[in-house]
PAZAPA-4460 file (N, C-alpha, C; in steps of 0.05 Angstrom, whole numbers, plus 32768, in hexadecimal, padded with zeros to 4 digits):
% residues 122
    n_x    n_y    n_z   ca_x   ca_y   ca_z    c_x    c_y    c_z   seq   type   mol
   8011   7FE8   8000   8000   8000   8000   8012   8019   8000     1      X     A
   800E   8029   7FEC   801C   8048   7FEA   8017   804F   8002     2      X     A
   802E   806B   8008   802B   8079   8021   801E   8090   8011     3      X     A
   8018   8099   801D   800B   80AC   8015   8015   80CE   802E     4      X     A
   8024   80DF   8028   802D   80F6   8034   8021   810D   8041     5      X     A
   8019   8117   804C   800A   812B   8055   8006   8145   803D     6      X     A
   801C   8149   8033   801A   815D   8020   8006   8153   8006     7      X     A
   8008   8132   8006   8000   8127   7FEC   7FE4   812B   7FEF     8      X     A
   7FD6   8128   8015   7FB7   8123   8017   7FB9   8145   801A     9      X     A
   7FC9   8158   801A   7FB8   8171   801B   7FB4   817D   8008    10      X     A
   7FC0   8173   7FE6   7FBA   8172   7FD0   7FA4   8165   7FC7    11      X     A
   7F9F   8151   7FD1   7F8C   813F   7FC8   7F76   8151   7FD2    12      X     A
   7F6F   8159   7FEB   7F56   8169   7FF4   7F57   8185   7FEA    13      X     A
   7F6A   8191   7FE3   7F68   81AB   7FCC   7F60   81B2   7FB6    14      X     A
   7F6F   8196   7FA6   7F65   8186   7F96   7F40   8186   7F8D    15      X     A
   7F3E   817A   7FA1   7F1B   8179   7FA7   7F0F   818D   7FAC    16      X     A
   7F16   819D   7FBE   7F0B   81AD   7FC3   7F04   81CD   7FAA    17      X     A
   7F20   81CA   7F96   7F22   81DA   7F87   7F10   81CF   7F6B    18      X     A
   7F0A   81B2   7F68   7EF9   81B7   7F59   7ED5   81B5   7F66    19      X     A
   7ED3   81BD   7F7D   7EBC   81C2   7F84   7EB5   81EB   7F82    20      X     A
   7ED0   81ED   7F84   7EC9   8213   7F85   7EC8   8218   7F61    21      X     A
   7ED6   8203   7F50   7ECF   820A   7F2B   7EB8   820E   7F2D    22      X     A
   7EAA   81ED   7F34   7E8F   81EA   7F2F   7E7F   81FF   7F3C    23      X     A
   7E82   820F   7F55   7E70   8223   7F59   7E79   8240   7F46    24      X     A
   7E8E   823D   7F3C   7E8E   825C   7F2B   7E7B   824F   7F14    25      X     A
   7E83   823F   7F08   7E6E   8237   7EEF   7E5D   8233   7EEE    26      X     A
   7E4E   8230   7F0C   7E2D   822E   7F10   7E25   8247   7F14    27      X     A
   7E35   825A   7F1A   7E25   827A   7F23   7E28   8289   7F0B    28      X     A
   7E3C   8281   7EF9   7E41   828C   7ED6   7E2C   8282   7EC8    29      X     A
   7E2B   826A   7ED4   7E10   825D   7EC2   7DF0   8268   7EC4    30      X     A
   7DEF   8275   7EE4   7DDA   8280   7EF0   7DD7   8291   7EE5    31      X     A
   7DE3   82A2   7EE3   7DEA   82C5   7EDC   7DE6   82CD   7EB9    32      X     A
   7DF3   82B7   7EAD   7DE4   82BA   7E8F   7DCE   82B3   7E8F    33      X     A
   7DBE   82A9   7E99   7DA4   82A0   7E98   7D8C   82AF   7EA2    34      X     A
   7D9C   82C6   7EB0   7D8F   82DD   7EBE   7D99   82FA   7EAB    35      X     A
   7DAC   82F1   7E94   7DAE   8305   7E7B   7DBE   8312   7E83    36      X     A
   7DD8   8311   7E99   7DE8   831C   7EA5   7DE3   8330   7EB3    37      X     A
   7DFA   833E   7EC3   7DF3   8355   7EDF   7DDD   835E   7ED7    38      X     A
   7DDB   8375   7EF7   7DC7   8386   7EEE   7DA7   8383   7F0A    39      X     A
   7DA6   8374   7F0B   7D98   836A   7F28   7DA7   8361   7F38    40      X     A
   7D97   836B   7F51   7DA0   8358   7F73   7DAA   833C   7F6B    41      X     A
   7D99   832B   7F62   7DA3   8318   7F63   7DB5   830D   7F4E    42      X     A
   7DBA   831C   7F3C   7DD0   831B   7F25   7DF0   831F   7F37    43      X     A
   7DE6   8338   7F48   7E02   8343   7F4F   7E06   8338   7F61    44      X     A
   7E01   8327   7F6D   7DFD   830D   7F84   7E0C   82F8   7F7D    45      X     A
   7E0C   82EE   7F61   7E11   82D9   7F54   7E34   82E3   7F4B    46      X     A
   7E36   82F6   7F42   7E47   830D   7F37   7E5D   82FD   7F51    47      X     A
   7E58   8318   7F67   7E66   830C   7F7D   7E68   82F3   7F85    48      X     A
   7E5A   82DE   7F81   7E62   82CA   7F90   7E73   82B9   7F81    49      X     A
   7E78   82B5   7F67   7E7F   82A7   7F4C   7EA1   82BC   7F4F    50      X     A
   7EA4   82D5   7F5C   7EB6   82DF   7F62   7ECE   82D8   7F6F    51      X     A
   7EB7   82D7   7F87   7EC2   82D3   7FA0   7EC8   82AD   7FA1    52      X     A
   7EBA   829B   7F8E   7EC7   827A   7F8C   7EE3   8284   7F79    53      X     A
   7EDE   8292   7F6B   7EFB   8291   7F55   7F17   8294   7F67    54      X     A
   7F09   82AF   7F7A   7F2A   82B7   7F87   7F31   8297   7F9D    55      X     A
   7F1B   828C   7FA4   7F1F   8271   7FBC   7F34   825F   7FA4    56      X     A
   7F27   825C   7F94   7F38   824A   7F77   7F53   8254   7F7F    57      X     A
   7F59   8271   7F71   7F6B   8272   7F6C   7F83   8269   7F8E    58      X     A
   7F76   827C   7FA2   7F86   826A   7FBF   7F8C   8255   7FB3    59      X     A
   7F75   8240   7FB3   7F79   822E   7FB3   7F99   8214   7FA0    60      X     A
   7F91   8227   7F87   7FA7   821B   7F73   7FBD   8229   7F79    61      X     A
   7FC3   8241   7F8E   7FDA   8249   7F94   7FE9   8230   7FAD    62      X     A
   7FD2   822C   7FC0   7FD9   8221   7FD7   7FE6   8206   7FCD    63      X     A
   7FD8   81F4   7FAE   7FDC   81DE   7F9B   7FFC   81E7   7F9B    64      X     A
   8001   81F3   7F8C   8018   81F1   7F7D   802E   81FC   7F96    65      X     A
   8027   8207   7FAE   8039   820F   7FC8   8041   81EC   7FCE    66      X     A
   8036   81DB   7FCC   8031   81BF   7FDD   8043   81B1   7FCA    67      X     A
   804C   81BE   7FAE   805C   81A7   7F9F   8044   8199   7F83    68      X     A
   802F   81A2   7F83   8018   8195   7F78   801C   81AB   7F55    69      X     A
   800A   81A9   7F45   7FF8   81BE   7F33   7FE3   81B4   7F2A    70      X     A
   7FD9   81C6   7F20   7FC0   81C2   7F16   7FB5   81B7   7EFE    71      X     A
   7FA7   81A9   7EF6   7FA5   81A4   7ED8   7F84   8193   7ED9    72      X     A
   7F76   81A8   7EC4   7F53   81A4   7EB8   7F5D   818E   7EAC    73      X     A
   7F43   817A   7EBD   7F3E   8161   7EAE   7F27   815B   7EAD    74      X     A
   7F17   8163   7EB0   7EFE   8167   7EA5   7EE7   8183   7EAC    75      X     A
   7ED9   8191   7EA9   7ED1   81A7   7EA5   7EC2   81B2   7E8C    76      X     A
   7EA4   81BD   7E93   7E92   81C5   7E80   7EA6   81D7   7E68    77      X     A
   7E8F   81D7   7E59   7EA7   81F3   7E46   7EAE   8202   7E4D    78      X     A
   7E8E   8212   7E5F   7E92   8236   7E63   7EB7   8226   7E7C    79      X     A
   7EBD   8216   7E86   7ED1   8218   7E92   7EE8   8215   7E8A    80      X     A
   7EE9   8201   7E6C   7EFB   81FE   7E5B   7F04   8220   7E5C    81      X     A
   7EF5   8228   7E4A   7EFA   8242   7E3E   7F05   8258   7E53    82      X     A
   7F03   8253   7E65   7F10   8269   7E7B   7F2A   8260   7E8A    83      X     A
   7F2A   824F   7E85   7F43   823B   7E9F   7F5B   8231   7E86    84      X     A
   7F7D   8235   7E89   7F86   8221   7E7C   7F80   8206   7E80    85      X     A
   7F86   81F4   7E77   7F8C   81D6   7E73   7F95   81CA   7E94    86      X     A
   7FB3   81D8   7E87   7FCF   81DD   7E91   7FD5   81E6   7EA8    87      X     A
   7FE3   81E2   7EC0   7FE5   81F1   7ED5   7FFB   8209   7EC4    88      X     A
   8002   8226   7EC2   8010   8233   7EBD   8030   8222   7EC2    89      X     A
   8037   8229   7EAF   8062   8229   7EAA   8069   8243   7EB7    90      X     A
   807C   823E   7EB2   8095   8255   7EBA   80A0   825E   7EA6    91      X     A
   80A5   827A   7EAB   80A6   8288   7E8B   80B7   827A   7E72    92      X     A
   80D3   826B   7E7E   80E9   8263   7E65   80D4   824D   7E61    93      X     A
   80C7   8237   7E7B   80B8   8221   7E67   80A2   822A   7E56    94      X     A
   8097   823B   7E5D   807A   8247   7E4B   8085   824F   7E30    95      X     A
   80A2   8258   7E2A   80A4   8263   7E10   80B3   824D   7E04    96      X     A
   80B7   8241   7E0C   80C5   8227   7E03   80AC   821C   7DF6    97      X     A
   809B   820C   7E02   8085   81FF   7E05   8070   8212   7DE9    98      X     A
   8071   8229   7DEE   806E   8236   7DD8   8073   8231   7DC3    99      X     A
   8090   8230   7DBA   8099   822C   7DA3   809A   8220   7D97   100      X     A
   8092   8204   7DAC   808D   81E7   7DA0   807B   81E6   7D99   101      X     A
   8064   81F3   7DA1   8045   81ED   7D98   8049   8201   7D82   102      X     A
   8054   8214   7D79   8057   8223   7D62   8062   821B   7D50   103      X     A
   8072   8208   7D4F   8081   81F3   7D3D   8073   81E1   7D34   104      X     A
   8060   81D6   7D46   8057   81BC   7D35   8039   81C3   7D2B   105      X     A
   802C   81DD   7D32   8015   81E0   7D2F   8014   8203   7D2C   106      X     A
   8024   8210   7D10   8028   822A   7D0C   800D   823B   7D15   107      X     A
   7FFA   822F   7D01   7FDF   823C   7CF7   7FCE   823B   7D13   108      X     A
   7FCF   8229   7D26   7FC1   8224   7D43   7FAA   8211   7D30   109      X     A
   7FA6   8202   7D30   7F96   81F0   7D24   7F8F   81DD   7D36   110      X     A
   7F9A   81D3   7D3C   7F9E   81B6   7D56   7F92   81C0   7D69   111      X     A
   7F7C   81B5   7D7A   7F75   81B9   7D94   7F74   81DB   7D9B   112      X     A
   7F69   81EC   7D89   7F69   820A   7D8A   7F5E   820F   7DA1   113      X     A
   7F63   8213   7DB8   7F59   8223   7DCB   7F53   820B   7DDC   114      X     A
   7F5C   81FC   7DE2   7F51   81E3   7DEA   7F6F   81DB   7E05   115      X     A
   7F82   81E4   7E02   7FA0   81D5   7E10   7FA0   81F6   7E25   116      X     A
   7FA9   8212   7E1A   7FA9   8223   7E1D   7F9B   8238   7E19   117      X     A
   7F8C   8247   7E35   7F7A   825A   7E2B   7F83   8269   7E1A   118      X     A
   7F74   8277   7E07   7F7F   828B   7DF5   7F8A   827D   7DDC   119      X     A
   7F90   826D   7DDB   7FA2   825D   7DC5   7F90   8261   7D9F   120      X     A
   7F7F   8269   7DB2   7F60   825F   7D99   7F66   827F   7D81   121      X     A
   7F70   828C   7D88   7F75   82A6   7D7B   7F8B   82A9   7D5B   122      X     A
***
């Protein structure tokens, strides 16, 4: 039986816990178009609270990657595709590296357009 480390189970519950705060930004984004965006009490309710889960996220994938861990979407609606990389972020020399390679084998962005890297789709 694996050991399993203290840092490993406080990943594992961050882990969890971080995709329970996605799922509430994407349910109050999901709320909020359906209410035709801001503009009412309870629009600006939703506003704030879909806010206020993003910045818990972000703690959260900071506290991830403090522990030795990162992050990486492995499954997630579109509207979350489309806002979140793939990828936990690189470090600038690997990101332009990593760049150049995906610019080499795929000039035009054709391959997986917007799908690995937010923004990629441009």
């Amino acid at each position: 039986m694996p050991t399993t480390t203290l840092d490993e189970k406080a990943v594992d519950q961050l882990n969890s816990l971080l995709r329970g705060e996605l799922a509430a930004v994407e349910t109050y984004e999901q709320a909020l178009r359906r209410l035709n965006g801001p503009g009412t009490e309870l629009a600006d309710q939703l506003v704030h609270f879909a806010a206020e889960h993003s910045r818990n996220a972000d703690l959260m994938k900071a506290r991830v990657e403090a522990l030795g861990g990162h992050a990486s979407l492995i499954r997630a609606s579109e509207l979350v595709r489309r806002n979140l990389d793939v990828f936990h972020p690189q470090p600038g020399g690997l990101a332009g590296l990593s760049e150049r390679v995906r610019n080499s084998f795929d000039p035009r962005i054709i391959l997986n357009r917007g799908r690995m890297v937010r923004g990629s789709a441009s």
